[in-house]
C-alpha positions in Angstrom: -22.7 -0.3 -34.0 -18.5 0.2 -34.9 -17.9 1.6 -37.8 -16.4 -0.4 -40.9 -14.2 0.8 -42.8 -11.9 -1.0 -45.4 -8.1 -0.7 -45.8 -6.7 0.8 -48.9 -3.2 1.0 -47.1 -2.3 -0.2 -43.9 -0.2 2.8 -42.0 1.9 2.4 -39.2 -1.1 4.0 -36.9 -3.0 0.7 -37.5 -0.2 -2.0 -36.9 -0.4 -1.6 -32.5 -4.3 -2.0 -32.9 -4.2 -4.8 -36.0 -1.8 -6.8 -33.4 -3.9 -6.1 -30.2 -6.4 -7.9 -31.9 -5.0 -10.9 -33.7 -3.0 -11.4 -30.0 -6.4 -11.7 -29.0 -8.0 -13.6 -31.4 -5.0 -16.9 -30.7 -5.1 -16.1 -26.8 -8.8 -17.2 -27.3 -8.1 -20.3 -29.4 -9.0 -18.4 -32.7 -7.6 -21.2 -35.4 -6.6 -18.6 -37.7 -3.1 -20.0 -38.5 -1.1 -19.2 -35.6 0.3 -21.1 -32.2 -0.1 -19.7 -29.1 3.7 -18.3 -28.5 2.5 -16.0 -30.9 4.3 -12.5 -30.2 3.9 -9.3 -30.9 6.9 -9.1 -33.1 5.5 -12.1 -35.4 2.1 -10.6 -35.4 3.3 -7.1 -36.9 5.4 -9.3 -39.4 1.6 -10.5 -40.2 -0.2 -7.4 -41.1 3.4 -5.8 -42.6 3.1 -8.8 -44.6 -0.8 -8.2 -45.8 -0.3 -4.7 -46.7 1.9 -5.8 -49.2 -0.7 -7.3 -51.1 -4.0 -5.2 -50.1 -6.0 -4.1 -52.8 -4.9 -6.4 -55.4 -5.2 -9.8 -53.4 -6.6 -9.3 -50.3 -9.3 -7.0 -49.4 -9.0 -6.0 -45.6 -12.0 -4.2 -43.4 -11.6 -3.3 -39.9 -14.4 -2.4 -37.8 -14.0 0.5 -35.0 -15.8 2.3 -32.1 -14.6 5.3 -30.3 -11.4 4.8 -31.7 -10.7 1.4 -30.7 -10.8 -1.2 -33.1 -12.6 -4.0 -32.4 -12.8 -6.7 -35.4 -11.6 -7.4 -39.1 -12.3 -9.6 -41.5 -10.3 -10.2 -45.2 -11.8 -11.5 -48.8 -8.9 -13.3 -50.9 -9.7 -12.9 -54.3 -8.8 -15.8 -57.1 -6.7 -14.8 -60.0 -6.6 -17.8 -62.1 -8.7 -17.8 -65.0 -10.8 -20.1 -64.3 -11.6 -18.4 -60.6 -12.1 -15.0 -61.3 -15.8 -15.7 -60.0 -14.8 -16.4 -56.2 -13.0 -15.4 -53.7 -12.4 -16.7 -50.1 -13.2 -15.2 -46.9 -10.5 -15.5 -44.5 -9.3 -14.6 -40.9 -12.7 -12.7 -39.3 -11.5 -11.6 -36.0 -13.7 -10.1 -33.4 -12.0 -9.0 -30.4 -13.1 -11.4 -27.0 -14.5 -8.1 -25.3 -17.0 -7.1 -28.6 -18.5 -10.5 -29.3 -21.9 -10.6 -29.2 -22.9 -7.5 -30.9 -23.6 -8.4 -34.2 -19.6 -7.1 -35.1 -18.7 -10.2 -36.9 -22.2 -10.7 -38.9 -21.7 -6.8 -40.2 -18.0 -7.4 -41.2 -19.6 -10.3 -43.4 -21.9 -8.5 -44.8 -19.8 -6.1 -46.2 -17.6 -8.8 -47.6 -20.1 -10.4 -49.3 -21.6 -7.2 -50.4 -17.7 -6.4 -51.8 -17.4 -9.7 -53.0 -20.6 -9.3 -55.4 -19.4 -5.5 -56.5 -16.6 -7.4 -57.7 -18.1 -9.7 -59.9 -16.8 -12.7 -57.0 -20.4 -15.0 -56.6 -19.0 -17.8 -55.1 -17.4 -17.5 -51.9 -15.5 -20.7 -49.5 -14.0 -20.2 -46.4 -13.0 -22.9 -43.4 -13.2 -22.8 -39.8 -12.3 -25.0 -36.7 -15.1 -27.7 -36.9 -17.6 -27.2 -33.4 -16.9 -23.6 -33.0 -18.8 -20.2 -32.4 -17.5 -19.1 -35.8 -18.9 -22.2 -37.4 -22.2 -21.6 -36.0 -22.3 -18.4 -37.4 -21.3 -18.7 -40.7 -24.6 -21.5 -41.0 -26.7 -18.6 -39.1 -25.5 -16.4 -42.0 -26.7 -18.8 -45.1 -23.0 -20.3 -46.1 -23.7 -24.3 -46.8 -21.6 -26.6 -45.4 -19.2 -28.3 -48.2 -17.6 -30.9 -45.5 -14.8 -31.6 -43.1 -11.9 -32.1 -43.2 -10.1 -34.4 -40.1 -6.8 -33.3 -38.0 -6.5 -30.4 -40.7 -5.4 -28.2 -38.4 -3.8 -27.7 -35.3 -5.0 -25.0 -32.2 -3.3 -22.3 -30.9 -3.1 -25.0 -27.9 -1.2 -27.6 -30.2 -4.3 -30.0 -30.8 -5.0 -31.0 -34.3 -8.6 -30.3 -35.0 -10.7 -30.7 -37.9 -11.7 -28.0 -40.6 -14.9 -27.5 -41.6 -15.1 -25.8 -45.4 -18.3 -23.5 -46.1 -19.4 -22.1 -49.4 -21.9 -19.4 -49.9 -23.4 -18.1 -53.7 -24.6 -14.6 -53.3 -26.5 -14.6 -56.6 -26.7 -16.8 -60.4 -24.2 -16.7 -62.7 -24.9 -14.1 -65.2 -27.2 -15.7 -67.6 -27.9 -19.0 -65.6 -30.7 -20.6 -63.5 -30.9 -19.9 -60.1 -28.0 -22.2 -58.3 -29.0 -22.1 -54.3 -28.2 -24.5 -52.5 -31.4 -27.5 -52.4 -33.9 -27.4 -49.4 
């Protein structure tokens, strides 16, 4: 199994790699908010981007094996004060050659095992409706919230719809149980 490791800083060593594998992710039809003219100049102005706000907005983890890096996933946390309990899962990225070996359900876990360190119990995220990410999020517990139609559009151009998941990872403090029914 890779290793996982999360990212305090992102240094230049990382930004080749990072690209690799979002250029990856789109040339499969990932829907992670890119089209698929998607360069390599526009994918580095991506992660430059995100390491502006790591650590205070967006946790990052990457997962690696013999020096290659092979997946990442990202945890946006809420701010508002009304939201400091949640936090969203975004953009988990497994590159087309790794799938399969249990990469992207490790990466969750230790999102969601951040997630509760930091006091964030309630976690959404949303995926293309119908696709091998959907599947796994529901194999991983997260409850389907609902869809939403034409929402987004493919790396191909189609509109698709979104499908939004939530997951609790435990009570609030001092409350009832709240899982999900059935």
């Amino acid at each position: 199994m890779p290793a996982i490791r999360r990212l305090g800083q992102l240094g230049p060593e990382l930004v080749d790699p990072l690209c690799d594998l979002l250029l990856d992710a789109v040339a499969g039809g990932a829907s992670i908010g890119f089209m698929a003219h998607l360069d390599r100049a526009e994918a580095a102005g991506y992660w430059q981007g995100l390491a502006e706000s790591l650590e205070q907005d967006v946790l990052c983890w990457v997962a690696e094996d013999a020096g290659r890096l092979l997946g990442s996933v990202q945890l946006g946390l809420c701010h508002k004060a009304n939201g400091r309990h949640r936090a969203e899962l975004q953009k988990l990225m497994v590159h087309r050659s790794a799938r399969g070996r249990g990469i992207g359900s490790a990466l969750l876990d230790v999102a969601e095992r951040a997630a509760g360190e930091q006091g964030r119990f309630l976690l959404v995220l949303d995926t293309e409706a119908g696709s091998g990410a959907e599947a796994l999020y529901r194999r991983r517990g997260w409850q389907p919230a609902g869809q939403i139609p034409d929402y987004a559009r493919s790396p191909d151009g189609r509109l698709h719809p979104t499908a939004l998941y939530w997951k609790r990872l435990h009570a609030p403090a001092g409350q009832a149980s709240l899982r999900p029914p059935g």
